[in-house]
Backbone as numpy.savetxt, mean C-alpha at the origin, in Angstrom:
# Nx Ny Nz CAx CAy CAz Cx Cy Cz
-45.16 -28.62 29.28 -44.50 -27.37 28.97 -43.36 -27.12 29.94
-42.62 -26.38 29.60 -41.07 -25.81 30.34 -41.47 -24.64 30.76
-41.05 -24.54 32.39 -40.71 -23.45 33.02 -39.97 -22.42 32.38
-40.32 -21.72 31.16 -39.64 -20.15 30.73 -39.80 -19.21 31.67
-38.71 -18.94 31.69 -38.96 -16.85 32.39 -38.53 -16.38 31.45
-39.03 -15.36 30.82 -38.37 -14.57 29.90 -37.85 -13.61 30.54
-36.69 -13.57 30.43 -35.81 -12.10 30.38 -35.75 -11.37 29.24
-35.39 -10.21 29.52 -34.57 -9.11 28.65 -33.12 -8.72 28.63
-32.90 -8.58 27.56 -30.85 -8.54 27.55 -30.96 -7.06 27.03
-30.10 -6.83 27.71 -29.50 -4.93 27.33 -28.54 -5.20 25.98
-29.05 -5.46 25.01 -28.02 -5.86 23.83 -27.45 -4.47 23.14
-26.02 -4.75 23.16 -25.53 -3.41 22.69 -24.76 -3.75 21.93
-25.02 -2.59 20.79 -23.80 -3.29 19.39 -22.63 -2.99 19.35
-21.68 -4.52 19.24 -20.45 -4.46 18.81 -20.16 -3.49 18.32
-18.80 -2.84 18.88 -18.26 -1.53 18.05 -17.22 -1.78 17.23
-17.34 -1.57 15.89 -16.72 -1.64 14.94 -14.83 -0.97 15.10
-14.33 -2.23 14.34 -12.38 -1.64 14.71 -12.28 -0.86 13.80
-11.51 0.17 14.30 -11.03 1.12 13.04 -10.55 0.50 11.72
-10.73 1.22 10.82 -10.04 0.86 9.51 -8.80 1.26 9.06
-7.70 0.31 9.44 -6.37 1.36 9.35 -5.88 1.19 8.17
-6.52 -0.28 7.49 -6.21 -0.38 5.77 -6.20 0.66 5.28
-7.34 1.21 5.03 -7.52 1.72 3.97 -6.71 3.21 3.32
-6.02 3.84 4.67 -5.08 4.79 4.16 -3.94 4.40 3.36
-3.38 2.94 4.05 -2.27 2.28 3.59 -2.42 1.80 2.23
-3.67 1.41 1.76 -4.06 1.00 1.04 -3.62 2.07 -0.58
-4.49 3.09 -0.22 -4.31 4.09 -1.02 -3.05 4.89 -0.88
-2.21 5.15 0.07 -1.23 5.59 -0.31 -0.29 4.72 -0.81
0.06 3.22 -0.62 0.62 2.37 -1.55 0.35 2.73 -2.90
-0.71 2.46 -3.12 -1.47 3.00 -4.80 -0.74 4.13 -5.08
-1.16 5.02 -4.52 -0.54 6.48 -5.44 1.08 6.36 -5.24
1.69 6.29 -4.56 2.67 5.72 -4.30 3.79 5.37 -5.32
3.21 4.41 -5.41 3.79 3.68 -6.67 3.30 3.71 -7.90
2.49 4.93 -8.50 2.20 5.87 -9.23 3.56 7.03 -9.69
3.49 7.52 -7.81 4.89 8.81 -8.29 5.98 8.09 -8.40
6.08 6.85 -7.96 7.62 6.02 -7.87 7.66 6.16 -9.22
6.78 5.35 -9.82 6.87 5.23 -11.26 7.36 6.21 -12.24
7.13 7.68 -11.70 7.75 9.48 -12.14 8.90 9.29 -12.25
9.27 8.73 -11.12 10.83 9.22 -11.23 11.90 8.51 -12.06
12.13 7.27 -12.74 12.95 7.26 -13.98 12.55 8.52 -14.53
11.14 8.82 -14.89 10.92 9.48 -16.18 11.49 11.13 -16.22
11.65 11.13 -14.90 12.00 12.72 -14.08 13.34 12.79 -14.66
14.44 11.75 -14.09 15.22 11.77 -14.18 16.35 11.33 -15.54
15.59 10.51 -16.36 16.29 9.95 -17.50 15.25 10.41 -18.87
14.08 11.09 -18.60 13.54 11.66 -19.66 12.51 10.17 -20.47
11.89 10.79 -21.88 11.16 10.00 -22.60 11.53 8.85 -22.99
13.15 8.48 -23.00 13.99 7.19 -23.33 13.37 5.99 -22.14
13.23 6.10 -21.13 12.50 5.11 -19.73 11.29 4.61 -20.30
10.80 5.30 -21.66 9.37 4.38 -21.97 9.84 3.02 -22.79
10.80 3.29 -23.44 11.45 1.88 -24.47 12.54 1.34 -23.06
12.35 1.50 -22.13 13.03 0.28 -21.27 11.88 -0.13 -20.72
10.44 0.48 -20.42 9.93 0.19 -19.48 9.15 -0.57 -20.36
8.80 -0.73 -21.52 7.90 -1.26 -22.61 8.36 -2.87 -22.53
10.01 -3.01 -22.40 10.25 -4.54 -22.30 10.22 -5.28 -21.02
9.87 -4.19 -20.10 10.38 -4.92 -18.45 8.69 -4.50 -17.55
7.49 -4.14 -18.43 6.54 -3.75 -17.88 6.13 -4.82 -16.78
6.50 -6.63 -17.02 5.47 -6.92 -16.10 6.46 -6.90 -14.20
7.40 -6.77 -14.73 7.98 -6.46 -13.10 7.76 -5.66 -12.50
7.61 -4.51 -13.11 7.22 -3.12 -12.32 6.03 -3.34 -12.04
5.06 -3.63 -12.70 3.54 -4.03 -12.82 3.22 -4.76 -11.30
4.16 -5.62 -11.37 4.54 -6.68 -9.85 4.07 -6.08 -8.84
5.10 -4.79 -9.11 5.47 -4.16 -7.58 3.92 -3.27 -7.10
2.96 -3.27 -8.06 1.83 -2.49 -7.55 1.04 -3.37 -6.47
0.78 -5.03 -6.35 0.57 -4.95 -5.13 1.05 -5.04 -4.40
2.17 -5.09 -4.33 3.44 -5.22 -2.86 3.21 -4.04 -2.43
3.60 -2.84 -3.28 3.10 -1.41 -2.81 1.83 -1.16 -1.87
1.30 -1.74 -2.29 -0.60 -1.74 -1.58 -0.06 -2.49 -0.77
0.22 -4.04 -0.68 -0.09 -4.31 0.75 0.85 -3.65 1.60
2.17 -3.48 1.42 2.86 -2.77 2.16 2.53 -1.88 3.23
1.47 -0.63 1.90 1.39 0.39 2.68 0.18 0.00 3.52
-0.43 -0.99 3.43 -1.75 -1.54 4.75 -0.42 -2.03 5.86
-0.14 -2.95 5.49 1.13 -3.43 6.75 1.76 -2.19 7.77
2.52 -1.06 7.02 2.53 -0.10 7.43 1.77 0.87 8.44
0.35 0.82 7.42 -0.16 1.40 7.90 -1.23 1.03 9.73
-0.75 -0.64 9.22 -1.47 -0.85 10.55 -0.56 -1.22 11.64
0.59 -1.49 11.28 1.76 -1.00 12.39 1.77 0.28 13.16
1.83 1.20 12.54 1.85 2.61 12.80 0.28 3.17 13.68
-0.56 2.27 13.77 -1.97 2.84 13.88 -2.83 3.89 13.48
-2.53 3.98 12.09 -3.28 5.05 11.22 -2.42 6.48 11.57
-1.73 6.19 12.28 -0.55 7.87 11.88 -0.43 8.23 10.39
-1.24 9.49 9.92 -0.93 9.81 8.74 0.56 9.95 8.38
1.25 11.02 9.21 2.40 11.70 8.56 3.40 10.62 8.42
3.51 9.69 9.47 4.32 8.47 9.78 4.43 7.46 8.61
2.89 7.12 8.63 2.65 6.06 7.09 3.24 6.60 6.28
2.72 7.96 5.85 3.02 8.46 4.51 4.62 8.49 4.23
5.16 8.77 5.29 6.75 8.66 5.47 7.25 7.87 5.07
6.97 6.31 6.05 8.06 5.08 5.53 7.15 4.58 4.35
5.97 4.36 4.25 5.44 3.80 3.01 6.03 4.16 1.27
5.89 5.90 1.66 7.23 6.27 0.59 8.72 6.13 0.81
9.10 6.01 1.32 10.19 5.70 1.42 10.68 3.86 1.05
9.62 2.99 1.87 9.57 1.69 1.49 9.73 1.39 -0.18
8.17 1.89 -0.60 8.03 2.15 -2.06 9.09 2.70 -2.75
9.48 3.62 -2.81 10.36 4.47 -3.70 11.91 3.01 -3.49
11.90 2.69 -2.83 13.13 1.73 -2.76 12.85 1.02 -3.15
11.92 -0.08 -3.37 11.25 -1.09 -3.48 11.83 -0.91 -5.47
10.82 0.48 -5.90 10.74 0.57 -7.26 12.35 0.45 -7.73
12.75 1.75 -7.34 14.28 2.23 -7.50 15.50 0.66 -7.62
15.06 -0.08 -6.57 15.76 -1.17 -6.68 15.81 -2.68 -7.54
14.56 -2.58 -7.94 14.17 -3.24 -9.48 14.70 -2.43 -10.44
14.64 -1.05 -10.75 14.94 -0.99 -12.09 16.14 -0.59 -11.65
16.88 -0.26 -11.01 18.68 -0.91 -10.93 19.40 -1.85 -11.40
18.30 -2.52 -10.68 18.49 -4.35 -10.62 18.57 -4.52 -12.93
17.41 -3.80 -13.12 17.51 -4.41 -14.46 17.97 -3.41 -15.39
18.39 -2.31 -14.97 19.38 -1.49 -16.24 20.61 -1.86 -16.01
21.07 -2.31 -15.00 22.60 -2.94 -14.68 22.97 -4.68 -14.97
21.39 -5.03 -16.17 21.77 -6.23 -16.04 22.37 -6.47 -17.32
């Protein structure tokens, strides 16, 4: 047999990293929800027969939106007002500049 000593370890649990996804996460999402408002804000019920032929690009931009706003959001370190800031702002350009891109084509 082997010389054991048993010890005891003061085991203490790993503390979990914040979750900074998940704001980014969801405000990407809604995000590019209201992005999506604004043709319709601005050019009325006619934006559904453009958007009917060009759906899968915009469609695109929903996860870029999401990861974005995680990227964002974990740059920033979970600053609400901050995320919510450039993430819309990112987004809203992001959208705005596709469908530029394709009513001017």
């Amino acid at each position: 047999m082997q010389n054991i000593t048993p010890t005891c370890f003061d085991v203490q649990p790993e503390e979990d990293d914040p979750s900074y996804s998940f704001l980014g996460g969801v405000s990407g999402f809604v995000l590019y929800w209201l992005a999506l408002l604004i043709p319709f804000i601005l050019y009325g019920s006619n934006t559904l027969f453009f958007l009917l032929y060009t759906w899968p690009l915009f469609l695109a931009l929903m996860p870029v939106s999401v990861i974005l706003g995680v990227i964002i959001s974990v740059l920033l370190h979970d600053r609400l007002i901050p995320t919510l800031f450039v993430t819309s702002a990112s987004v809203i350009f992001l959208f705005w500049l596709v469908f530029r891109f394709l009513s001017g084509w």
